[in-house]
DOFIRO-697956 format. One line per 2 residues: number of its first residue (from 0); their letters; for each residue x, y, z of C-alpha. Coordinates in steps of 0.1 Angstrom, whole numbers. Layout:
% DOFIRO-697956
NUM = a = X/Y/Z  ...
END
This chain:
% DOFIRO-697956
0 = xx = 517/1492/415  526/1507/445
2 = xx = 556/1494/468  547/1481/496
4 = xx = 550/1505/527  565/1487/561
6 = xx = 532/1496/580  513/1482/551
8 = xx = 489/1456/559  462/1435/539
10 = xx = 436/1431/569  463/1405/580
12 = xx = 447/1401/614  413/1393/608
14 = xx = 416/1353/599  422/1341/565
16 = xx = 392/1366/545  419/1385/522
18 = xx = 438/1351/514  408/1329/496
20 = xx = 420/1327/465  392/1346/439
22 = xx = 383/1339/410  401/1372/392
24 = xx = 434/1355/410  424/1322/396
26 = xx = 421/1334/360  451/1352/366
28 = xx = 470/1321/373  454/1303/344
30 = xx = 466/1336/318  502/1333/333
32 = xx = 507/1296/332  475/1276/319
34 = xx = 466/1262/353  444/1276/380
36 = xx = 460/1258/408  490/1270/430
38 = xx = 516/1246/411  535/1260/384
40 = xx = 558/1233/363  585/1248/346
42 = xx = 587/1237/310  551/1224/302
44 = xx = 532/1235/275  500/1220/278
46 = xx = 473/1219/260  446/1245/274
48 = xx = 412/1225/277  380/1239/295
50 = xx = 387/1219/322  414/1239/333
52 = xx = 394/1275/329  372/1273/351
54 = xx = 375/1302/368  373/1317/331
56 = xx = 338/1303/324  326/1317/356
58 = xx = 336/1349/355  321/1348/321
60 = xx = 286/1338/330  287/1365/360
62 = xx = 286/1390/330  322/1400/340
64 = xx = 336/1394/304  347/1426/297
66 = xx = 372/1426/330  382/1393/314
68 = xx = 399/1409/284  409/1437/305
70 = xx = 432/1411/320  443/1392/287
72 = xx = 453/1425/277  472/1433/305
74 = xx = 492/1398/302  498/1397/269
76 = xx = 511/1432/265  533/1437/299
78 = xx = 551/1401/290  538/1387/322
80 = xx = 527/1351/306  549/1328/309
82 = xx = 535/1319/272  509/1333/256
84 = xx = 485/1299/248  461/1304/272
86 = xx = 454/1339/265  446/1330/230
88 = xx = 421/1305/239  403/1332/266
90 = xx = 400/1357/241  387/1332/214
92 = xx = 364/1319/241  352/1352/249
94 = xx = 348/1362/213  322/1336/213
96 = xx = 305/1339/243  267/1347/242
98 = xx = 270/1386/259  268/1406/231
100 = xx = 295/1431/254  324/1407/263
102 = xx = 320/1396/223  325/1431/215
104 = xx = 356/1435/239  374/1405/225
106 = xx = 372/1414/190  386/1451/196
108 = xx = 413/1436/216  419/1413/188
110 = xx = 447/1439/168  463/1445/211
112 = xx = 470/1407/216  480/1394/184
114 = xx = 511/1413/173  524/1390/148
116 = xx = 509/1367/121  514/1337/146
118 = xx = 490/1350/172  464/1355/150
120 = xx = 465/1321/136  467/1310/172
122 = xx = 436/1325/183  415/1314/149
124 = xx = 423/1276/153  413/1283/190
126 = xx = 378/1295/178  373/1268/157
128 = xx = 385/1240/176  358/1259/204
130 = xx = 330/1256/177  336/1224/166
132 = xx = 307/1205/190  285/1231/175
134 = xx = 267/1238/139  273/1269/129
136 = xx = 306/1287/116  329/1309/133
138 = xx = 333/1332/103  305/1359/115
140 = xx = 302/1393/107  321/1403/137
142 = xx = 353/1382/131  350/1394/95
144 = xx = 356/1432/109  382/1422/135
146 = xx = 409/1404/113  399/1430/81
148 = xx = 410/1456/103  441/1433/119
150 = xx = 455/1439/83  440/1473/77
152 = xx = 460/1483/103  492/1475/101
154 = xx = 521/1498/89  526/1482/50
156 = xx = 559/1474/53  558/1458/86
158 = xx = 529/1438/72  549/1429/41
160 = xx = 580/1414/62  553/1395/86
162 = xx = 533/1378/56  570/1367/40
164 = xx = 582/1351/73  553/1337/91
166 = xx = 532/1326/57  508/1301/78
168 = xx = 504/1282/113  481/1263/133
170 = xx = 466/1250/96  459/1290/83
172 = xx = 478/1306/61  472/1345/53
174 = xx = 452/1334/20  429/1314/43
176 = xx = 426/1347/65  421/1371/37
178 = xx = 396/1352/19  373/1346/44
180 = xx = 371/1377/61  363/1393/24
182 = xx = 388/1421/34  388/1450/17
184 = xx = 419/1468/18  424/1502/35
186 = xx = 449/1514/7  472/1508/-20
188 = xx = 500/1493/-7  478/1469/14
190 = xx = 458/1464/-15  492/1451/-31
192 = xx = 501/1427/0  469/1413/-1
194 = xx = 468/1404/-43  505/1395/-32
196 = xx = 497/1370/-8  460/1356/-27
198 = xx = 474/1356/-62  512/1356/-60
200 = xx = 539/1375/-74  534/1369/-111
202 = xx = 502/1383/-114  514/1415/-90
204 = xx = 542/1419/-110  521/1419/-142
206 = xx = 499/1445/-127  520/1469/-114
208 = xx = 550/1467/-134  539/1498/-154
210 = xx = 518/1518/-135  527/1550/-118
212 = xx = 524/1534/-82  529/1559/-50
214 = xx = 559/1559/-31  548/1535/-5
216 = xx = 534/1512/-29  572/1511/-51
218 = xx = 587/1503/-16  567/1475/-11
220 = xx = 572/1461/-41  605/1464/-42
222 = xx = 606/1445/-12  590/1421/-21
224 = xx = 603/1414/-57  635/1409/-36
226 = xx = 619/1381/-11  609/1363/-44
228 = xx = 643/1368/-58  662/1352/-31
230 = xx = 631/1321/-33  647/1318/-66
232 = xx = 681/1319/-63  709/1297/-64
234 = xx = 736/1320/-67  752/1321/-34
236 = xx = 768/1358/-39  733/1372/-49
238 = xx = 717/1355/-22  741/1369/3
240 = xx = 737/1407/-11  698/1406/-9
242 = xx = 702/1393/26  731/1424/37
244 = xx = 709/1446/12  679/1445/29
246 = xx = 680/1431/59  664/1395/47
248 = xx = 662/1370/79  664/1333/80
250 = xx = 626/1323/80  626/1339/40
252 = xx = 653/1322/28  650/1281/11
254 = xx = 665/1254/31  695/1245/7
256 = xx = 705/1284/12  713/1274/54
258 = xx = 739/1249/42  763/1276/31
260 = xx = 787/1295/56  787/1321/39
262 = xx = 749/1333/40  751/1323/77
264 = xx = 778/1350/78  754/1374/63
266 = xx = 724/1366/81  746/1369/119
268 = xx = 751/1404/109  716/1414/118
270 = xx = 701/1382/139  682/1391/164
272 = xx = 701/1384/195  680/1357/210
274 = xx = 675/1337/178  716/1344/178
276 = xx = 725/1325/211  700/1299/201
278 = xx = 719/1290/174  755/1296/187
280 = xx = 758/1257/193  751/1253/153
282 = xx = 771/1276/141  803/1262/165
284 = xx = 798/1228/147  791/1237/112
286 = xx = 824/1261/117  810/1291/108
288 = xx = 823/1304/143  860/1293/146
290 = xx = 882/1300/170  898/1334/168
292 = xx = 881/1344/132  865/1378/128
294 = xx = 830/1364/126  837/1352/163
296 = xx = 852/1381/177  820/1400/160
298 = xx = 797/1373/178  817/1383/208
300 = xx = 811/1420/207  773/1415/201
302 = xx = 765/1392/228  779/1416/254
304 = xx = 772/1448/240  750/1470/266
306 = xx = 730/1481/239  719/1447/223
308 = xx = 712/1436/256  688/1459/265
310 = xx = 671/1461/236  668/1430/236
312 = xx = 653/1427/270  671/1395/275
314 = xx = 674/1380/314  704/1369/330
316 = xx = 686/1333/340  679/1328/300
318 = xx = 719/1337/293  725/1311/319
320 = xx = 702/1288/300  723/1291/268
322 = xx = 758/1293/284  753/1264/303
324 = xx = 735/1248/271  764/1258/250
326 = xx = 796/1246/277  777/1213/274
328 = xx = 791/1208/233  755/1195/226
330 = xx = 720/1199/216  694/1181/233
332 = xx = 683/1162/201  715/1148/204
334 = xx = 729/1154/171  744/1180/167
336 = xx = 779/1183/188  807/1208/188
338 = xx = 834/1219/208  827/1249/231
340 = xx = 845/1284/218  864/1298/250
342 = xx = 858/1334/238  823/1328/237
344 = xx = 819/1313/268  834/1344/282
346 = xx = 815/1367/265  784/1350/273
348 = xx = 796/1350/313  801/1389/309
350 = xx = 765/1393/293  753/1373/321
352 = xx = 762/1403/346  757/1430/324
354 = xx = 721/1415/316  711/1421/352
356 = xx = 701/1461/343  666/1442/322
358 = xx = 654/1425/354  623/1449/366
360 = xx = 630/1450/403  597/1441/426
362 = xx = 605/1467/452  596/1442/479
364 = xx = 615/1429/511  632/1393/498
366 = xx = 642/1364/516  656/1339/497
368 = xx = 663/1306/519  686/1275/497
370 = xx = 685/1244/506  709/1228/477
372 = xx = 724/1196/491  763/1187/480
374 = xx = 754/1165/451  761/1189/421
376 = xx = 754/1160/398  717/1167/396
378 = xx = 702/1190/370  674/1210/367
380 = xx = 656/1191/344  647/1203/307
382 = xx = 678/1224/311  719/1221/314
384 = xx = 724/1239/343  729/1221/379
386 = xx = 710/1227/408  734/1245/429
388 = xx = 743/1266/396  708/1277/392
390 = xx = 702/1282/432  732/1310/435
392 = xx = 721/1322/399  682/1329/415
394 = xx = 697/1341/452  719/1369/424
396 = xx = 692/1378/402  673/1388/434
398 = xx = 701/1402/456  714/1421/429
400 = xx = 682/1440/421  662/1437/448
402 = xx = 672/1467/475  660/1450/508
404 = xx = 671/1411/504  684/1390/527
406 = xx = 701/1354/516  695/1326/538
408 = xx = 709/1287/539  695/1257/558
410 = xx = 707/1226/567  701/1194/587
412 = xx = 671/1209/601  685/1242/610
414 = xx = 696/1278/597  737/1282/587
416 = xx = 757/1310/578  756/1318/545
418 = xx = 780/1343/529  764/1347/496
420 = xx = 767/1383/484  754/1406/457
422 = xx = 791/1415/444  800/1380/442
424 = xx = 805/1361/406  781/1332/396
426 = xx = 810/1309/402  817/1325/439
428 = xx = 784/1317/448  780/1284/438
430 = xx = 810/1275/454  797/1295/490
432 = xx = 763/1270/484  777/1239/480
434 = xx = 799/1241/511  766/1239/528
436 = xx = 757/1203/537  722/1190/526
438 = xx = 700/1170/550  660/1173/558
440 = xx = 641/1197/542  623/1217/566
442 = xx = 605/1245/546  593/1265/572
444 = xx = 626/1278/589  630/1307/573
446 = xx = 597/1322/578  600/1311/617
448 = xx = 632/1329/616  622/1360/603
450 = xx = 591/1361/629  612/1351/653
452 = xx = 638/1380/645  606/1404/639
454 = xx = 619/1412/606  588/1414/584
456 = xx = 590/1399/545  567/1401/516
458 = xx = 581/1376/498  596/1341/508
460 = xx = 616/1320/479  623/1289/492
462 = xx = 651/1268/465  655/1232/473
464 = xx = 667/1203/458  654/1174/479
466 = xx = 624/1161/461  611/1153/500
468 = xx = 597/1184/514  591/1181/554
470 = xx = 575/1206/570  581/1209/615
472 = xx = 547/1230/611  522/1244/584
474 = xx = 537/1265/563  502/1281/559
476 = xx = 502/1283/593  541/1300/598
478 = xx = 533/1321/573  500/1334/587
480 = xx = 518/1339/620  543/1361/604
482 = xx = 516/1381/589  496/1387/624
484 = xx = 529/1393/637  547/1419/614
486 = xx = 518/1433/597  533/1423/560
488 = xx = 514/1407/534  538/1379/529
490 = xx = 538/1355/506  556/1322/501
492 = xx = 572/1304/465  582/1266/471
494 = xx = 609/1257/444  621/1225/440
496 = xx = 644/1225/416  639/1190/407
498 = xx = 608/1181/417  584/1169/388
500 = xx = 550/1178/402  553/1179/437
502 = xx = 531/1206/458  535/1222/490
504 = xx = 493/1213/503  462/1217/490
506 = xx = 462/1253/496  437/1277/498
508 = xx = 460/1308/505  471/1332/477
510 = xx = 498/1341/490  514/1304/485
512 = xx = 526/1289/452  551/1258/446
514 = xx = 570/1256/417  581/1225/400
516 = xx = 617/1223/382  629/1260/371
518 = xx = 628/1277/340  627/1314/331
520 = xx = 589/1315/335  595/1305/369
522 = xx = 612/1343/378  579/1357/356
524 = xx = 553/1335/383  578/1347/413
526 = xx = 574/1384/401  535/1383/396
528 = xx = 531/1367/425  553/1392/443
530 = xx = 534/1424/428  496/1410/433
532 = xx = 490/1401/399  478/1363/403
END
């Protein structure tokens, strides 16, 4: 995507034409966050239903399928989805529809969407639960083909780890898959999975214990005669080497194995770092982190090493999530408690900063305009963190990667100074925000300040706490005028940090979106909407 040039201009003087919202931007909307409508909640997982997609259905019947997965593609690959539900259901919907072309598309794109055994599962329980009001099957010759070669396909090793870890969702398992897809193996060593997974390990075992198997073929095996091993193991000291030995992960291992320390030890070696701050909280309590052990000081180094941080793509708003999560000595179920680790809180406030280098920067001219009022008791809900936390942790995020941003703050009705800066800590900023006395919301002054000022903007993000949002003039209107004004296509994101549902108007204009609450698919909505994409 190109940046956008100052001089740039989307036909911005010629009435409201380039602003309808289409139905490509529609779907769009629906692939990044399961609704078509310009209100994004944070946190909501909903089921996907027909009703929402109907942008999907028309696109469909305009013989546009095949753009359809084009853009299910481009979603689920690029990480631009907030989750990946409703792509599942629009491919398995257009893996059924009646155009013998979009059918065609889906099922090739099958192998692209689904990379793990999850997915796959996902988008089969979608096809069914889509046949279910009609007679016939969903097990055609076409879907035969397309999970075959899903399997086919795979690197035998990878396969052989995915089959031990994610052995069945949704109501499938991999014997439900391979069975009715009649899939014939590509080669040996998927042959081998495949008895593996239909027959068990017994009757592999039996078959190839003496034969002179091919190099691949011994690996696998090996592999797997190891994940059975530890299934039937209650020696604590084996259990451990298996794990250190070949990399085994939690999702193989039995239950009883997670109650002792010391195969949590073994397993934190080589945790992925997400599923690691997930369960720093856990570990804390059941002691397996205490304070000033090695095993700490090891958690330590990972968390804010520049390496695992990139690689693991992580963003600084989803480190906030967990340190904020974690200073709170509680999960959410309730249960589990433990006192917070003041060497991992540190770490985890370092990895917030370093974390800033994974956030893809939009290349477009930022305002970002806070209204957080001074009562730092309320929370974002679904989360830890407070509103005025969250606010100076957004204006960062974008101040610190965006080149051209500029950080307002308004109050009782008008714009105030506001000092925030890129170079300044999390805890700096907070404090610089909540100096800043709350009153009326008025949404549009930012947007009449920058027209006012001439100073053109793509991209408006509006934080505010107040679940009231008053308006002195349309903010469809203010932002159009800013448009005809300063030639920029701008666009405008509502976020009310605690707002449960609330939207800005029934809008018609693309370039406005309000967004309920905050979550880290919140920053993925801001982006898309920043580069065009919904």
């Amino acid at each position: 995507f190109a940046l956008s040039r100052p001089n740039h201009t989307l036909n911005s003087t010629g009435g409201g034409c380039p602003w309808d919202v289409s139905e490509k931007a529609r779907l769009c909307r629906f692939l990044c966050y399961g609704s078509e409508g310009d209100v994004y909640t944070a946190r909501e997982e909903g089921q996907v239903s027909m009703e929402s997609a109907g942008a999907l259905l028309s696109l469909l019947q305009e013989g546009r399928g095949a753009e359809v997965v084009e853009e299910i593609k481009r979603f689920t690959q690029d990480g631009r989805a907030v989750g990946l539900g409703p792509s599942f259901f629009a491919l398995a919907l257009c893996s059924q529809h009646s155009e013998l072309k979009t059918r065609q598309a889906a099922f090739k794109a099958l192998k692209e969407v689904c990379r793990d055994p999850a997915h796959l599962f996902a988008v089969i329980q979608n096809k069914k639960e889509l046949k279910e009001g009609m007679k016939c099957g969903i097990w055609g010759r076409a879907l035969r083909k397309a999970v075959s070669d899903w399997y086919n396909e795979q690197d035998a090793m990878s396969l052989a780890a995915a089959v031990t870890k994610c052995k069945q969702r949704e109501g499938w398992s991999h014997q439900d898959l391979l069975r009715l897809s009649h899939t014939k193996p590509a080669n040996e060593a998927i042959t081998l999975i495949s008895k593996y997974v239909t027959k068990g390990w017994k009757e592999v075992h039996a078959v190839y214990a003496d034969k002179e198997n091919s190099e691949e073929v011994v690996k696998v095996l090996s592999y797997l005669e190891v994940v059975e091993k530890v299934k039937h193991s209650c020696d604590e000291t084996e259990v451990i080497n298996l794990i250190e030995e070949h990399k085994l992960e939690r999702e193989q291992l039995l239950t009883d194995h997670l109650k002792s320390k010391q195969v949590w030890r073994a397993l934190l070696k080589e945790m992925p770092l997400h599923s690691l701050l997930r369960c720093l909280g856990k570990m804390t309590s059941n002691k397996i982190l205490e304070q000033g052990s090695a095993d700490t000081q090891a958690v330590c180094d990972r968390i804010q090493n520049e390496a695992t941080l990139k690689k693991a793509k992580i963003h600084p708003y989803s480190i906030l999530l967990f340190s904020e999560n974690y200073k709170r000595g509680q999960g959410y179920q309730g249960k589990t408690k433990w006192e917070p680790d003041s060497s991992i809180l540190k770490a985890l406030d370092s990895a917030f900063y370093k974390s800033f280098m994974n956030v893809e920067p939009v290349g477009k001219r930022i305002v970002v305009a806070v209204d957080v009022s001074t009562s730092l008791s309320s929370i974002v809900p679904g989360s830890s963190v407070s509103t005025a936390v969250a606010a100076a942790a957004i204006t960062m995020i974008f101040a610190r990667t965006e080149v051209d941003t500029h950080v307002l703050a308004y109050s009782e009705g008008a714009l105030v100074p506001c000092s925030v800066t890129a170079d300044m800590t999390l805890t700096q900023a907070t404090v610089e925000l909540v100096k800043i006395p709350g009153g009326s919301t008025d949404c549009t002054l930012p947007i009449t300040w920058a027209t006012e000022n001439g100073k053109a903007v793509d991209m408006f993000i509006i934080l505010t706490n107040n679940p009231l949002w008053a308006f002195t003039a349309s903010p469809v209107e203010s932002l159009r005028k800013h448009r005809q004004k300063t030639g920029a296509n701008s666009k405008m994101v509502m976020c009310g940090l605690t707002s449960t549902g609330h939207a800005i108007a029934d809008t018609e204009d693309r370039g406005l979106l309000s967004i309920c609450g905050f979550d880290l698919g919140a920053l993925s909505v801001i982006h898309n909407l920043a580069q065009d994409l919904i």
